[in-house]
C-alpha positions as CSV (number, residue, x, y, z in Angstrom):
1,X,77.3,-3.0,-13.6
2,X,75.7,-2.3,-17.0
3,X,73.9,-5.9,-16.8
4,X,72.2,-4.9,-13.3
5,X,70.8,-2.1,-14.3
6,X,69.8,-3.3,-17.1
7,X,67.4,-6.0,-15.1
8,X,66.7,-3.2,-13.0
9,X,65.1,-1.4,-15.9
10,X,63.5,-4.5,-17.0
11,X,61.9,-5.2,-14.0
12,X,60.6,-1.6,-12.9
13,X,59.5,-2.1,-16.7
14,X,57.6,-5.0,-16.1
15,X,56.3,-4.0,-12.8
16,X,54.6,-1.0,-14.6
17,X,53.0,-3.3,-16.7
18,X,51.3,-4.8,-14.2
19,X,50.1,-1.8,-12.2
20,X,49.0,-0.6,-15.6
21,X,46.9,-3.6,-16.2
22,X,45.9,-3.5,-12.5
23,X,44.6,-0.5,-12.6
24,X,43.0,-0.5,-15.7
25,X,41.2,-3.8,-14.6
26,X,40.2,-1.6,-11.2
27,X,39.0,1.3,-13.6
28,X,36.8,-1.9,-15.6
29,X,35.5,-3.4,-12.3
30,X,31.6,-2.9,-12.0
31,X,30.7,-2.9,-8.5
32,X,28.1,-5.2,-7.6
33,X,26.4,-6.2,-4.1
34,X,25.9,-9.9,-4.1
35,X,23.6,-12.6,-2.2
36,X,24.0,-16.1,-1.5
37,X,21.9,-18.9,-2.7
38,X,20.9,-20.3,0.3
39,X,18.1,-23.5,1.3
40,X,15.2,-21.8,2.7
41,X,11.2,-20.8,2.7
42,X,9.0,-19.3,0.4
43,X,5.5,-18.3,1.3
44,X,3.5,-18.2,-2.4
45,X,1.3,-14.5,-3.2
46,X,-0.9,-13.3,-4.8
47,X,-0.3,-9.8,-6.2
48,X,-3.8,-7.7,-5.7
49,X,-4.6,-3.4,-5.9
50,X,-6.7,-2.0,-4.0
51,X,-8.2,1.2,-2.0
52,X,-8.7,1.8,2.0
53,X,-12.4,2.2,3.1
54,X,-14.3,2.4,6.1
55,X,-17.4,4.3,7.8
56,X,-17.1,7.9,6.9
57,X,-19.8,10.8,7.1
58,X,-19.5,14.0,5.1
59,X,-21.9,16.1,6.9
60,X,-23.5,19.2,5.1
61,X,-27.6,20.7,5.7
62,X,-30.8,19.6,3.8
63,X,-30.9,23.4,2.9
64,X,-28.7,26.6,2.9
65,X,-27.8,27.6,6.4
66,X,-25.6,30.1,7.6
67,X,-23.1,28.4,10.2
68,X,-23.0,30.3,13.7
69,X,-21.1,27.8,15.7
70,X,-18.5,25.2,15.2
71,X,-17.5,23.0,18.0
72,X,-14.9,20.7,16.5
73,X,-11.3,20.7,14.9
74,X,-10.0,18.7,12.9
75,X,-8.2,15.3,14.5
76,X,-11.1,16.0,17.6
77,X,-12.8,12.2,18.5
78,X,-16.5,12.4,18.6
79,X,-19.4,10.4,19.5
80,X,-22.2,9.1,17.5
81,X,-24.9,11.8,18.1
82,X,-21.9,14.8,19.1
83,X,-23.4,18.0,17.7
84,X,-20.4,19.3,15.4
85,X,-21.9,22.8,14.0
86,X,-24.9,24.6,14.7
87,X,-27.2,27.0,12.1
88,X,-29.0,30.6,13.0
89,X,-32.1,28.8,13.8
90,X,-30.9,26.3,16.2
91,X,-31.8,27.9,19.4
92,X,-35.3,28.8,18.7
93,X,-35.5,25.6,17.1
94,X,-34.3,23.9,20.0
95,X,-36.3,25.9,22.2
96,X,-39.8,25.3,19.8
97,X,-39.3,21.5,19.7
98,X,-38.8,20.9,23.6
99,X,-42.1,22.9,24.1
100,X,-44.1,20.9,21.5
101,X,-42.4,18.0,22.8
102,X,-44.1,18.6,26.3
103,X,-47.1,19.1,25.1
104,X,-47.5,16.4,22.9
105,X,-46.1,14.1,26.0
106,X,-49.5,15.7,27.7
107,X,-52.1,15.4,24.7
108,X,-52.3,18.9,24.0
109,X,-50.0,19.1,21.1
110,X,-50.8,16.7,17.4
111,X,-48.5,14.2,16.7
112,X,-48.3,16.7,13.3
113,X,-47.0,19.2,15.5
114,X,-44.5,17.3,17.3
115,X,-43.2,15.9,13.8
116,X,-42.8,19.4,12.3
117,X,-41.0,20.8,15.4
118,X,-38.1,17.4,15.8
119,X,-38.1,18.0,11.9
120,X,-37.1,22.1,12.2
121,X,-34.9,21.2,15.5
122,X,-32.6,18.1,13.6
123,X,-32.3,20.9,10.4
124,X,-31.1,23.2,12.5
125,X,-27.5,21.6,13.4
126,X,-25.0,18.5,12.1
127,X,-24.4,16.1,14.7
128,X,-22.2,13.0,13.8
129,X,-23.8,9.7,13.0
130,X,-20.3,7.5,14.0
131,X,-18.0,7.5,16.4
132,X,-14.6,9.1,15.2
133,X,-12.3,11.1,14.4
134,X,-13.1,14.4,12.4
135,X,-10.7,14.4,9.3
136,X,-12.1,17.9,7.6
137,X,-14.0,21.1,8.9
138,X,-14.2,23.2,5.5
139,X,-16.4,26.1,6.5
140,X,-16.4,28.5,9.6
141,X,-19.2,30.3,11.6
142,X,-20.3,33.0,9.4
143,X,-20.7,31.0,6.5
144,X,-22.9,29.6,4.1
145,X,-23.4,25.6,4.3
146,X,-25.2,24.6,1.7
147,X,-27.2,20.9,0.5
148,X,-24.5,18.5,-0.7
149,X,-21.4,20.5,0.3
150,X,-19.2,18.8,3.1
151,X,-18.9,20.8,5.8
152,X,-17.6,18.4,8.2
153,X,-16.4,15.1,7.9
154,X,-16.1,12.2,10.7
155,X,-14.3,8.8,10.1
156,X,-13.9,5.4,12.1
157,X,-10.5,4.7,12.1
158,X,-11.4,1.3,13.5
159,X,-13.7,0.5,10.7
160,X,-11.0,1.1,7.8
161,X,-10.6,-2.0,5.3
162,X,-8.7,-2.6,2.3
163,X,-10.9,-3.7,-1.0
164,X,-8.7,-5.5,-3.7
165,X,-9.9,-7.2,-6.5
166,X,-8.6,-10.6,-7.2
167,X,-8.1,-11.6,-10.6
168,X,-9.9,-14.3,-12.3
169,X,-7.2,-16.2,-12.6
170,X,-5.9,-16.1,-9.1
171,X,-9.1,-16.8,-7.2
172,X,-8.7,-20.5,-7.1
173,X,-5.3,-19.5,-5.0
174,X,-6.9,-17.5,-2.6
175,X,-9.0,-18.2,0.5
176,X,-10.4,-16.9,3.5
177,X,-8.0,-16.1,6.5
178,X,-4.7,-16.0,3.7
179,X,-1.9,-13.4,5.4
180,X,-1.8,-10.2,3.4
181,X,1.0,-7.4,3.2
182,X,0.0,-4.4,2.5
183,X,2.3,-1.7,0.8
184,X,1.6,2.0,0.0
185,X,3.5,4.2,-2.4
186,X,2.7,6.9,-0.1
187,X,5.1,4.6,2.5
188,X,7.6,3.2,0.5
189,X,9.2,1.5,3.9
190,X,6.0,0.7,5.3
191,X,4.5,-2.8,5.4
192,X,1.6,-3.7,7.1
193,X,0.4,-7.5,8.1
194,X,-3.7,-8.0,7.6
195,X,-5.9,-10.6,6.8
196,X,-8.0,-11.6,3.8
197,X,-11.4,-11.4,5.7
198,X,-14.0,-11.5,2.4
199,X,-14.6,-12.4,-0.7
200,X,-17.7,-11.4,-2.8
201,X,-19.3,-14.7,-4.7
202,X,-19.8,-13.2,-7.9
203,X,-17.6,-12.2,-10.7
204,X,-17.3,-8.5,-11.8
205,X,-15.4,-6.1,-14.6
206,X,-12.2,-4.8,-13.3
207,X,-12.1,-1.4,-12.3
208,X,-9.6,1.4,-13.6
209,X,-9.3,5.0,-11.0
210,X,-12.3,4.3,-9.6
211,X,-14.2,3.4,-13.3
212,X,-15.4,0.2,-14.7
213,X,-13.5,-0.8,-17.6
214,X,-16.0,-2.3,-20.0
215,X,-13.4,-3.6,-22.5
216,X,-11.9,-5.7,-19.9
217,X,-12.2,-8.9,-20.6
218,X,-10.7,-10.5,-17.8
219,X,-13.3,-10.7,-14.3
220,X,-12.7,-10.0,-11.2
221,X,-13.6,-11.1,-7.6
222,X,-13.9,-8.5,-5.0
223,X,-12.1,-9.0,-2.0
224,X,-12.0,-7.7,1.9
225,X,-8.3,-7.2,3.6
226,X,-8.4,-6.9,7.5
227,X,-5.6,-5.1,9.0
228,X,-4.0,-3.2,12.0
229,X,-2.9,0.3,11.6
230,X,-2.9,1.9,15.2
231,X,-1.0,4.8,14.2
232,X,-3.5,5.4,11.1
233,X,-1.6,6.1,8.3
234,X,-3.4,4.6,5.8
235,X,-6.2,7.4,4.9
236,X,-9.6,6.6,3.5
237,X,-9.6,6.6,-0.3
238,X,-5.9,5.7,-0.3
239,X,-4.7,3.1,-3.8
240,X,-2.5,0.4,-2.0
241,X,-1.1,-2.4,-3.2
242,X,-0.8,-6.3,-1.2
243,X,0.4,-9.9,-1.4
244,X,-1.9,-12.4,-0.4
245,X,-0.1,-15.3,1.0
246,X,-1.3,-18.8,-0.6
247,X,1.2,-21.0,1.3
248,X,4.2,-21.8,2.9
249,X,7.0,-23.8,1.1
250,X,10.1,-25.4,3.0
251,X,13.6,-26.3,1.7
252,X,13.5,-24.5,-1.7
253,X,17.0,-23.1,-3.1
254,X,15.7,-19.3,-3.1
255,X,17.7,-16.6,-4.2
256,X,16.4,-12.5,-4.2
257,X,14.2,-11.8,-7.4
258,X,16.2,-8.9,-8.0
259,X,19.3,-11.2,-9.1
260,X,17.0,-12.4,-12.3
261,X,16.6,-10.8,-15.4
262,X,15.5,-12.0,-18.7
263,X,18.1,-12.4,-22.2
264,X,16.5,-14.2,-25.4
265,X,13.1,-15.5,-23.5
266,X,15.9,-17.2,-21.2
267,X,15.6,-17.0,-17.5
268,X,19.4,-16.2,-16.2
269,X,21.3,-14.5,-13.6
270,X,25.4,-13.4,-12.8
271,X,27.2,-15.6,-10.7
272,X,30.0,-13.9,-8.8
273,X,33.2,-16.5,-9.2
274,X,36.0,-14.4,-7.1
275,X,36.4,-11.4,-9.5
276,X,34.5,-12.3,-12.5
277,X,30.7,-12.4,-13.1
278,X,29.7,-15.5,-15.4
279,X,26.4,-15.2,-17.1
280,X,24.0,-18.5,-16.1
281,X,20.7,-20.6,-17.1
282,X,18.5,-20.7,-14.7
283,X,15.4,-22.6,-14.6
284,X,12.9,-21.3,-11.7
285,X,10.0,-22.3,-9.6
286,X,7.7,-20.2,-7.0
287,X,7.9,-17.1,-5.8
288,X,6.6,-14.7,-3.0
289,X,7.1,-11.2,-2.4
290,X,11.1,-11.0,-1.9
291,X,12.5,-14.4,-3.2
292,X,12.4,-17.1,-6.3
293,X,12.8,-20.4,-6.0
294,X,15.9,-22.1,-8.3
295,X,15.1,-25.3,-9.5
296,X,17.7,-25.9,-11.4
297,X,21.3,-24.1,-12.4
298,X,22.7,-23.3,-8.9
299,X,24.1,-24.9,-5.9
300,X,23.6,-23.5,-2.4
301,X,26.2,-21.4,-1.4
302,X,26.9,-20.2,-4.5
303,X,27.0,-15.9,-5.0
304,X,24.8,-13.9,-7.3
305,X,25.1,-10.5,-8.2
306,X,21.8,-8.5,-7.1
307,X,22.5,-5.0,-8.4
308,X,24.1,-3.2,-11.7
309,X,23.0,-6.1,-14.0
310,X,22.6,-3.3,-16.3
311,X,26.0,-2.9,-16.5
312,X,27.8,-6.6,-15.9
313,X,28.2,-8.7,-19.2
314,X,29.3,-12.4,-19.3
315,X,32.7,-12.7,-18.2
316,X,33.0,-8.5,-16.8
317,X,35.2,-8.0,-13.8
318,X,33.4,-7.4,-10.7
319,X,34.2,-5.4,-7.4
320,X,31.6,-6.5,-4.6
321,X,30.2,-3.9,-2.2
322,X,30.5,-4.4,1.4
């Protein structure tokens, strides 16, 4: 009786043990999501900045007029020759010019005369020069407009264009009618498809925020994206940032760039082996926007781990994410 319960003790000794160990080894696990190395494409990029543009007119007087009417809101459409706001003087403008007009028409009135009067009429309102959408209407009737001041602004939605500049060193890559994706801070989940539609001849000093940097040594080559954006939520003015597609590679081993990181000017990543992440050379190839290529240093089929590599050491114990 003694001896049983001895091995009982034993063995309810030993099984703690192991739940011990277990869960202390649970407590150690990092957890990690994981992807497969699998055989598939890779479409080569370029990696450009860049800043939407289009046809936009900021409207304000050739002198100080005080606003009576406004005829527009902002998000109105308009069309090229719409009058938007009108000044005090507009209707005897109006009225002055159409009399003139009639009478120069007849030969009583000097070409002199006629010129003065259209000259007084067009001063005495803003009419838009595009097609568009009005994106700002800063002052009210009532008010003051004055030389140089936006009052209104108008913008073609269907003339908006993204210019990058292409680096030096990347224009031999590049050519016209390369796929672009376009990316926006502003839209971290947003990714646009356009079309590299220009490219400028002639080499020029990077800009910086809009300013040339004139200790840059490196050129650049101004560039033209096309793209689609029916729901226009890229503004004019906005910073972006694309990929433009070079090529299209087949039947590359291609694993996420996100599983990579760098140790010792060494090129490595952790493969997942059931529990256990093993530290691993890798030696690369080509790249796009998502995925590497793996030349040499994994099989197909084989797991990496894609997150918490800040955390995983060679040899750590590993819980994968579902």
């Amino acid at each position: 009786m003694l001896k049983k319960r001895k091995w009982q003790i034993i063995a309810a000794a030993v099984l703690a043990v192991f739940i011990g160990m277990w869960l202390m080894n649970s407590r150690n696990s990092v957890s990690v999501k994981t992807a497969e190395a699998v055989v598939g494409r890779i479409s080569p990029s370029v990696s450009v900045s860049g800043e939407i543009k289009g046809f936009e007119a900021d409207l304000s007087p050739k002198m100080p007029s005080l606003i009576t009417w406004v005829g527009v809101k902002e998000g109105d459409w308009v069309s090229a020759g719409s009058v938007l706001v009108k000044f005090d003087n507009y209707d005897n403008a109006r009225s002055d010019y159409e009399r003139i007009k009639t009478l120069y028409d007849g030969g009583f009135a000097t070409k002199q005369q006629y010129e003065t009067a259209r000259l007084q009429y067009e001063n005495s309102y803003l009419a838009s020069p595009i097609s568009g959408k009005v994106v700002l209407v800063a002052q009210d009737p009532g008010e003051t407009a004055s030389p140089g001041v936006t009052a209104v602004s108008v913008v073609d939605p269907a003339s908006k264009y993204i210019e990058v500049q292409i680096d030096e060193t990347d224009i031999g890559e590049v050519k016209l009618g390369n796929d672009a994706q376009i990316t926006s801070d502003a839209f971290p989940d947003l990714a646009i498809n356009g079309r590299l539609s220009n490219i400028v001849n002639r080499a020029e000093l990077k800009k910086v925020g809009g300013r040339i940097k004139m200790d840059e040594e490196d050129k650049i080559f101004r560039g033209r994206i096309a793209f689609d954006d029916p729901e226009n939520r890229l503004k004019i003015g906005m910073s972006v940032n694309a990929e433009i597609i070079t090529g299209i590679r087949e039947g590359l081993l291609i694993i996420p760039r996100e599983a990579v990181f760098s140790k010792n000017d060494e090129q490595k990543v952790y493969v997942v082996l059931g529990k256990k992440a093993k530290e691993r050379d890798v030696e690369l190839g080509i790249k796009d926007y998502t995925n590497i290529e793996v030349v040499k240093g994994l099989k197909a089929g084989e797991k990496v781990a894609v997150s918490s590599l800040d955390k995983i050491k060679d040899g750590s114990r590993v819980k994968i994410e579902k």
